[in-house]
N, C-alpha and C positions, 0 to 999 in steps of 0.2 A: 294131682289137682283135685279141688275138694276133698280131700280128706288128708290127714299129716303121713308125713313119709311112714311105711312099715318098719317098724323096730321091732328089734331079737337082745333078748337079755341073755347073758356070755357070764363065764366063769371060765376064767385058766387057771391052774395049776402048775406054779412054776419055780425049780430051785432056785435057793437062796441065788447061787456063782450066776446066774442067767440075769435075775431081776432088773438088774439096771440097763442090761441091753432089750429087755424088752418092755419098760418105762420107756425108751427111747425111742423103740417103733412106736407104740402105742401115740405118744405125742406126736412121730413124724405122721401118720397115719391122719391124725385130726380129725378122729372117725369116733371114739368112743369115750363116754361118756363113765367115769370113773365113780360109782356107790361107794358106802360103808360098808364093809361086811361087821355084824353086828354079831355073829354067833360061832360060839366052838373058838375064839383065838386067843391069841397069846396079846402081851401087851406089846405095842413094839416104840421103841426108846428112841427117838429123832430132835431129843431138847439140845444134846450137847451138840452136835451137827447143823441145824438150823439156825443156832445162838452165834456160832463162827461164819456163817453167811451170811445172818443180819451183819454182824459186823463188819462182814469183810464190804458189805455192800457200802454200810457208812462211808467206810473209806473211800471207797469208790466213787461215791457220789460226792464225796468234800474233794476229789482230785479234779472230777469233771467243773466241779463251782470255781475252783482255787485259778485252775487251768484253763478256763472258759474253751472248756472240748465242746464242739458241736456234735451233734448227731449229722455223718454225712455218707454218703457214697463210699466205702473202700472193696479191695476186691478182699473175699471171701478168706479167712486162714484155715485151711485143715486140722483139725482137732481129733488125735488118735482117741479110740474109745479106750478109758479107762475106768477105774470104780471112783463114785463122788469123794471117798475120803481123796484120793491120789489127787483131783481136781484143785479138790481145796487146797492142801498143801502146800501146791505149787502157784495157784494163784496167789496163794495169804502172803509166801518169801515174795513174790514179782511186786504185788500193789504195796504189801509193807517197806519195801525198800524206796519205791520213788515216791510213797508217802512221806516217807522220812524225810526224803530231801527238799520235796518242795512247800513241807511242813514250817522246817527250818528257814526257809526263804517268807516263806507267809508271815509267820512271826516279828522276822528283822523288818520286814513291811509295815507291818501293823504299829510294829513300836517307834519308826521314825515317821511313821506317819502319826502319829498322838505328838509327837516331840514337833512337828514342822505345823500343826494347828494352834498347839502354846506360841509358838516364834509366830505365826501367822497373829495370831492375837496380840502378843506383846507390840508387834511392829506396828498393828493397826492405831493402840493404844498411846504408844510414842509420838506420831505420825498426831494424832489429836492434840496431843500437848503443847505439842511444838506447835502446829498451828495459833494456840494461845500465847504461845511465847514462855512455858512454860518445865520449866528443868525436874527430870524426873528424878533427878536425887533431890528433890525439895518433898517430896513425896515420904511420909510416914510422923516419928516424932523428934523432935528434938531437945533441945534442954527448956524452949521456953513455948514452941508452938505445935501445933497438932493438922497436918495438912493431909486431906485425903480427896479422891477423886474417882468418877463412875459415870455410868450410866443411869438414866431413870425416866421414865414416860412422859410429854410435854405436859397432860393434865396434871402432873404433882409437881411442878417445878416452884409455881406460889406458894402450895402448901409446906414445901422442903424451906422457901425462904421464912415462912409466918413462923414454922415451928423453931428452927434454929435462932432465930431474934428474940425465942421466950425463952429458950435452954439459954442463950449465951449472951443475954441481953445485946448491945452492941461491939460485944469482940469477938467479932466475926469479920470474913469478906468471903463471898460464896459471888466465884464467875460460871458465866455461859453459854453457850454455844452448840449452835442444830447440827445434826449428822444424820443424814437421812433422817429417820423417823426415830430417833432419841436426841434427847438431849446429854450432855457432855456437862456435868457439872463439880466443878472446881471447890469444896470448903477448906477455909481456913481459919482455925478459931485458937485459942489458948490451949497449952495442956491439960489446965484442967478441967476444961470442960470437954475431952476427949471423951469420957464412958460416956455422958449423956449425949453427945451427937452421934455416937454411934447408937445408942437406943433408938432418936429419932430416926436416922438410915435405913436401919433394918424394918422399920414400921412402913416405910415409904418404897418398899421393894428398890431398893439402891443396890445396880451392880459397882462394888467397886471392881478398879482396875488394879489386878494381880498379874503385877509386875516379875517374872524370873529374870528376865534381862532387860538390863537400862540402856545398853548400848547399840543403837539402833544400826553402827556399822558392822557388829559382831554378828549382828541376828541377820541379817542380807548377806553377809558370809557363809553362816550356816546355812540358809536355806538353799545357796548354791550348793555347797555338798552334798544338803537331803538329796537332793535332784537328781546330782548324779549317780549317788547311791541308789538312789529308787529307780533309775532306768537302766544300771547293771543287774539288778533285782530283778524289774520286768523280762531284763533280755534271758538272765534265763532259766525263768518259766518260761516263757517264749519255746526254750531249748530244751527246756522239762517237755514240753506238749510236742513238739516238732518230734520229738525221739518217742513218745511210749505214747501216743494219744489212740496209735491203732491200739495198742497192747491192753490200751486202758478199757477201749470200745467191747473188745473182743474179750474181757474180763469180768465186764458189767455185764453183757449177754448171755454169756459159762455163768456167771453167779447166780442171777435170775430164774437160769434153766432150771440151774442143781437145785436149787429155795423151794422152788415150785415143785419139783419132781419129788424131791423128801418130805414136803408137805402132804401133796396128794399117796405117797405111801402110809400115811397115818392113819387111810379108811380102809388099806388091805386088812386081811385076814392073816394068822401066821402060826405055822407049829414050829416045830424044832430046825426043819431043812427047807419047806415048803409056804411059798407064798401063797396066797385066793386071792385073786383079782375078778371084782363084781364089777358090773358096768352093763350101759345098754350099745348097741350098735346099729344103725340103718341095713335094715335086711340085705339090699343090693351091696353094702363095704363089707359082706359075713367072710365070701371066699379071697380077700384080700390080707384081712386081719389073720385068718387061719394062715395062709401062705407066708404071711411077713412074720408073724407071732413062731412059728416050726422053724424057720431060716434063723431068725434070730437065738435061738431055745437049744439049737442044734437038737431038735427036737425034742429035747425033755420038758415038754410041757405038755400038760393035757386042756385042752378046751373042747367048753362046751357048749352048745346053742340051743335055746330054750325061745317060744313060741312065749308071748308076753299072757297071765293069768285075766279072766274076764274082770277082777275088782281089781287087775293092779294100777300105780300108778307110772303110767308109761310115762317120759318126755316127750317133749312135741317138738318136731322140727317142719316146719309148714315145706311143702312140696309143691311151687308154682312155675309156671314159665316166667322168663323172666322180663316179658312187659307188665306180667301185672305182680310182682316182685315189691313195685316201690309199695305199693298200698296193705304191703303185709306190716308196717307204719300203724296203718290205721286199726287194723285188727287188732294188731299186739297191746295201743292205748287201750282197748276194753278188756284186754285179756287173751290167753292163748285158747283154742278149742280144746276139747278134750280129747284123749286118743283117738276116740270109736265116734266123734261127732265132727259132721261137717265144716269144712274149714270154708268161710262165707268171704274170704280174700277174691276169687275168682268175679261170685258177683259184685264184688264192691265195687272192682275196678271197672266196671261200664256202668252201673247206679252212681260212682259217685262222682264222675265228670260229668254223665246225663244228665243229672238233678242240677248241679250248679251250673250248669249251662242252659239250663231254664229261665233259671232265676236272673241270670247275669247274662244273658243275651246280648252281645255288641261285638261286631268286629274290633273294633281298635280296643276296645278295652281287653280284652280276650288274647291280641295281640300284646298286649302290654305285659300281661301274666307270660304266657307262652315263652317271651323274651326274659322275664324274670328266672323263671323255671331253665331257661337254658344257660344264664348266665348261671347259675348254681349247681346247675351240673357240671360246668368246665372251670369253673374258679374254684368248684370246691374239687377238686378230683380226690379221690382218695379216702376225702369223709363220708361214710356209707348214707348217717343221719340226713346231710345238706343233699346227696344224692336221691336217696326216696324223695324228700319234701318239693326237690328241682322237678321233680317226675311228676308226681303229684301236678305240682300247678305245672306243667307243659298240659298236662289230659286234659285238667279244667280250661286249661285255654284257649286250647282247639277246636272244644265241646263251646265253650262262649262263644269263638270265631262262628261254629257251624250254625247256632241258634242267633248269631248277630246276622247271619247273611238271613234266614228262612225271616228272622223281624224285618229286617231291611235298615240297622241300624249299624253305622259308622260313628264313635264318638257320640254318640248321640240324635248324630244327622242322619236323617231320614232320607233326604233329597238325594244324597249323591247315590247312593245304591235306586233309589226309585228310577232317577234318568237309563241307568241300565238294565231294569226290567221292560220298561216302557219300549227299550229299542230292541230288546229281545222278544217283547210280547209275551211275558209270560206275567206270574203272579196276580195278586186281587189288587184293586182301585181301590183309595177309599178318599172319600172328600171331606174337606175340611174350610172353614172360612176364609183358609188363608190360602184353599187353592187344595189339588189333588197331589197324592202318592201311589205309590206303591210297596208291598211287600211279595216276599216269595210265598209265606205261606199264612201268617196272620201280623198284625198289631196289636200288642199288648194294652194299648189304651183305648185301642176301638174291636177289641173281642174278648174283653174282659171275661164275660161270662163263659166264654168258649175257650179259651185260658183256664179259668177255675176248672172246669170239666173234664182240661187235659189232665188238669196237674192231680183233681183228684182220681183221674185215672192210672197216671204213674203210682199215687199211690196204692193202689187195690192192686194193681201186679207187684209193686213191690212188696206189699205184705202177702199175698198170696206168694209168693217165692217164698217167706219167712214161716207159711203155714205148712207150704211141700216140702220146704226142709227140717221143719220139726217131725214129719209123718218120716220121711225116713231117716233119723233121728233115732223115735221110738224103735221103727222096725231092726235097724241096726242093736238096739237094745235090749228088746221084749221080744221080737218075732212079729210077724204078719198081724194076729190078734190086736196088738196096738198102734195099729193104725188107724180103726173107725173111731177115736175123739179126734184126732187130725182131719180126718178128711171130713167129720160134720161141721168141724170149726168154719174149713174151707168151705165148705157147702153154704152153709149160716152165713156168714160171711159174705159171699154173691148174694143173698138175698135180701141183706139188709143191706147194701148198697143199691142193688136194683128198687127198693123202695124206697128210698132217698130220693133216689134219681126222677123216680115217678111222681111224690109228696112237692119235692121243692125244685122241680124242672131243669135242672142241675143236667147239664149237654154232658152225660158221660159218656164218653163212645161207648159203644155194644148195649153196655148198661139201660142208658135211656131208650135204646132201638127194644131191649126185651122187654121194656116196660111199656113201651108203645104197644106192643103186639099182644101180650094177654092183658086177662085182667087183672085187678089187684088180686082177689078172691084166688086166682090159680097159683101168683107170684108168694101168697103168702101159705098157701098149705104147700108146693113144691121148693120154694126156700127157704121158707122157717121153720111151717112144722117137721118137713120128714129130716132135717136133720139136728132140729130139739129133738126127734124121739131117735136116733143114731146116739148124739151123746147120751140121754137118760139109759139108754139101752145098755149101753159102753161102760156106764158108770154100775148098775143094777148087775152087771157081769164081776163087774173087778171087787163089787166089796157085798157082793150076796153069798159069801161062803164059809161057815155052811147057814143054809137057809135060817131066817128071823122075819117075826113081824116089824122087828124095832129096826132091823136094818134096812128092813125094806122100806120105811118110813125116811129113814136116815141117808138112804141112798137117795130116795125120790127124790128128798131136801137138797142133798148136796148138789145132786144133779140142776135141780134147778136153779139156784144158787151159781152154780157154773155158769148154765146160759146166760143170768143176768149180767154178771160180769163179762165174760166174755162179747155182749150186746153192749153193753156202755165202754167196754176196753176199746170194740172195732171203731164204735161211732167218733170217741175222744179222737182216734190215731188217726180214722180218716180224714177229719178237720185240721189236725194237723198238718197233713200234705196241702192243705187248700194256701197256706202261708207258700208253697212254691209260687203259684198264679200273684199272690200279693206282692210279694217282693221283687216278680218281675216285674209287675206293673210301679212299683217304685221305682222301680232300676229307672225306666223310661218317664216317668213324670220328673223325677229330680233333673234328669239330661236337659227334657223338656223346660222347666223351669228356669234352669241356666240360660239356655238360649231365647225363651223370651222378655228376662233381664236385658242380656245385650242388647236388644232388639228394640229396647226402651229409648228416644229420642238422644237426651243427654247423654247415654253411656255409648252409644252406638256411633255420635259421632266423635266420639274418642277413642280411635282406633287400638293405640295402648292399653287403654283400660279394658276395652272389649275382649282382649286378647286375654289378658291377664285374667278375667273372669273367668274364660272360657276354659284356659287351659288349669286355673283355679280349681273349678269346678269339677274337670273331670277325675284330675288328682283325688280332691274330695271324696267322689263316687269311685273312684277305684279302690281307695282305702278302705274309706268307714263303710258303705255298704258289699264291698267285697269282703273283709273279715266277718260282715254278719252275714252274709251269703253262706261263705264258707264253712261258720259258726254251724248255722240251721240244718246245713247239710250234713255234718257228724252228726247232730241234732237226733236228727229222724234215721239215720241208718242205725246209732247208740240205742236210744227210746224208743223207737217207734218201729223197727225192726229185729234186733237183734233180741228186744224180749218176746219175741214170736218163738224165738227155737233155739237161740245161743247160752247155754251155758258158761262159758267161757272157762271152764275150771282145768285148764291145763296146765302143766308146769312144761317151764321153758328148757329145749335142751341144751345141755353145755359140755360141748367136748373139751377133754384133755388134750391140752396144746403146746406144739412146743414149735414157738418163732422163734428161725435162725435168720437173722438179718447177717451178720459178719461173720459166722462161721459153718462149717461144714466137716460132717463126723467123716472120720475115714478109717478104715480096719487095721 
């Protein structure tokens, strides 16, 4: 916790005869994280081997589409360890053989099903004709007349009659008739004016009707045979998949493994007998990997364990408990820490339910999340993403809950939690035109000021966390010596807050009490100046070496140049946290607003309507101002915190994996 799990970078030494049984720990393992070796190797050759596994995969996957295989529950097949070629071999004869067959079935499918959409067409086509009363062998040309027939869009049906009365003057007769959404139309004109009605046709987008069969009881014959041809077809692939679908399962998983396994051998190392395998490992899986890596090797392998170098780049694999798990989500959107820097997962998960339960203070509402967040966590089971995010909004909901009971807000209503302080005796009164309440601890729209004061006190501990964790940060880096710009920041820091507090009477807890107590005069040489001369100090240390006049000018500059920034950086971010207190106090005036809508004569005594508002409303405010709730709250942990001390410059770790869902290796 705060800090990413300890990693140990490893190198084995392993003969060629061994490799793939210890490829195969190494993925059962799911512990390390597989590099390139870049230096001293041989080239090694995995094009013709991985080109027969893409392929075999093809297959694979045209049997599961062909055969409609699901993905299901089977129990497990034992799979003796053999070398990848052996695997292949014998999977490429198994999948190429029932490829073939139900190749062959696909095909005779495919082809009478093109043949039973012509007969499907033809028949529809006939089925029109006749309805005109109209004989499909009268259709083409003859010795004196030229008759054709189609479809074509209702809008061109005048224009089809305007243009053919100018091609054919009057020897023509053009019938018609609706069909759904085309029209059905009939021309019949002379032979010789066949080419130019056909010119006209094709300008008018005319389907004509391509007739292969005239005989409308030959083609209801046919289509009873497709039928039953096609459901001896079905039955059996039916019997295809009934017979080989484990085989197929258990086929695709072996393929996948080998693809993957031969690929990730393409960043070993290799001389003539001898493999290198680089990779990193979680310190705590060291004495596991050695145990299983010498078992498998039958010891001919050498590894090695090496202590990670101060510039290198280690992977990050974040090391939390696992309630605060879901929010390493959050982290990861900004980025991963770096080896040697503080992982800020720990504090986020109690800052960032804290903070949106500021803002969004309401039992029911809070309630409404909470129940979101848990429906996501058991409807999604399994998917890790809908998992964190369920988590996520449970915290913030319970943290809403707890800050809806301390407001005294239900939905919005005030009253109903008020009657139950009032008979417990506890919490503050507050009067209002329309009578008294109560809360447990304040009202956001009658302690507005005392609100702002909290929130910008949440925020001066929150960035003061962001300032203690930058100071050991450095120290983890530099050593003790850089520490003092950290802790003057921090120092600077309280006392430009405490003079705020003091200038514009701002109720910050602690804050205003130390301002209350001295005077300005002592607040501003013990919080500003002695830690402006801490950094100037800090700064005249780090870059006065070896001694100069011009540095010493250039330090003083930069130095002050630092405070300045640093003074308008604190003031900008403090003002930021002050939008907590405003958005809670939104939260409670929109509620507010809703209900004295209802409360309006006309809307009030329509009981439906009132309902509908109400329950309108809250929808509303659960939505649109809970996403911006939620929004502002990444907001200022992103911005307003994490550029206090987060680099974020990690890279992610990713072990070498090998999922066995259907099979299991056996000696």
């Amino acid at each position: 916790m705060f800090k990413p799990l300890q990693m140990r970078r490893i190198r084995i030494l392993v003969l060629d005869s061994y490799l793939d049984r210890v490829m195969n720990v190494l993925g059962k393992l799911r512990s390390v994280q597989i590099t390139e070796v870049k230096e001293g190797k041989k080239e090694i050759s995995r094009e013709k081997i991985l080109g027969r596994y893409s392929s075999l995969l093809n297959s694979i996957y045209y049997l599961i589409d062909v055969l409609k295989i699901r993905d299901e529950e089977i129990e497990r097949v034992s799979v003796p360890e053999k070398s990848s070629e052996e695997y292949l071999n014998e999977m490429e004869k198994n999948i190429n053989k029932i490829a073939e067959e139900a190749e062959s079935i696909s095909e005779r499918l495919e082809k009478i099903s093109g043949e039973k959409e012509i007969l499907k067409s033809n028949e529809f086509a006939l089925n029109c004709l006749n309805s005109l009363g109209i004989n499909a062998g009268w259709l083409g040309t003859s010795d004196f007349l030229y008759v054709t027939a189609g479809f074509l869009d209702p809008g061109d049906v005048e224009e089809l009659k305007l243009r053919v009365r100018e091609t054919t003057k009057e020897d023509h007769i053009i019938l018609t008739e609706s069909f759904k959404d085309r029209i059905l139309a009939i021309v019949v004109t002379l032979k010789g004016h066949q080419n130019d009605v056909e010119g006209v046709l094709k300008g008018l987008r005319f389907d004509a009707l391509e007739l292969t069969n005239k005989d409308l009881r030959e083609i209801k014959e046919r289509l009873e045979s497709i039928k039953e041809i096609e459901d001896r077809l079905h039955k059996d692939l039916d019997r295809i998949r009934d017979e080989h679908s484990k085989d197929i399962l258990v086929a695709k998983e072996m393929a996948q493994i080998e693809k993957n396994t031969q690929e990730m051998v393409l960043n070993l190392g290799k001389t003539d007998r001898v493999y290198t395998i680089n990779g990193w490992i979680p310190a705590r899986e060291v004495d596991n990997l050695v145990r299983e890596v010498r078992e498998a090797s039958d010891g001919c392998a050498v590894i090695r364990i090496y202590e990670p170098e101060p510039d290198e780049m280690v992977p990050v694999l974040l090391d939390n408990p696992k309630p605060f798990k879901p929010f390493e989500s959050i982290t990861e959107m900004f980025g991963l820490p770096s080896y040697n820097e503080i992982d800020p997962t720990p504090i986020i998960a109690i800052t960032f339910p804290l903070i949106f339960g500021l803002m969004f203070g309401d039992v029911g509402h809070g309630a409404v999340l909470a129940l979101a967040g848990l429906g996501m966590i058991f409807l999604k089971k399994g998917n890790e993403s809908y998992w964190n995010f369920g988590m996520v909004l449970l915290y913030c909901g319970i943290f809403a809950i707890i800050f809806g009971f301390l407001y005294g807000s239900i939905f919005g209503n005030e009253e109903i939690l008020s009657g139950l302080y009032e008979d417990l005796g506890i919490g503050h009164t507050y009067t209002t035109p329309h009578g008294e309440f109560r809360t447990l601890w304040m009202s956001p729209t009658h302690n507005m000021m005392e609100l702002f004061g909290i929130a910008l006190f949440v925020g001066v501990l929150h960035m003061g966390l962001g300032l203690i964790a930058s100071a050991v940060n450095k120290v983890r880096e530099s050593g003790l010596s850089s520490i003092i710009p950290s802790l003057g920041k921090l120092w600077f820091f309280c006392g430009e807050v405490t003079i705020i507090a003091l200038i514009f009477r701002f109720p910050i807890p602690l804050f205003i009490q130390v301002a209350e107590m001295y005077p300005l005069s002592d607040i501003v040489l013990y919080g500003i100046c002695i830690p402006v001369a801490l950094m100037l100090i800090s700064e005249l240390i780090h870059e006065l070496h070896p001694f100069g006049v011009k540095k010493l000018l250039g330090a003083v500059g930069t130095g002050l140049f630092d405070v300045f920034e640093t003074s308008s950086m604190f003031l900008s971010n403090t003002i930021s946290y002050s939008r907590i207190g405003i958005l809670a106090v939104i939260h409670a005036m929109m509620m507010m607003a809703i209900y004295k809508i209802c409360s309006m004569e006309m809307i009030s005594n329509i009981f439906i309507l009132s309902i509908m508002i109400v329950v309108g409303g809250n929808i509303l405010v659960l939505v649109l101002e809970g996403l911006i709730v939620f929004i502002h709250t990444i907001r200022l942990h992103f911005y307003e915190w994490f550029t206090k001390f987060y680099g974020a410059g990690g890279i992610k770790y990713s072990p070498f994996i090998i999922e066995r869902r259907y099979t299991e290796l056996t000696d």
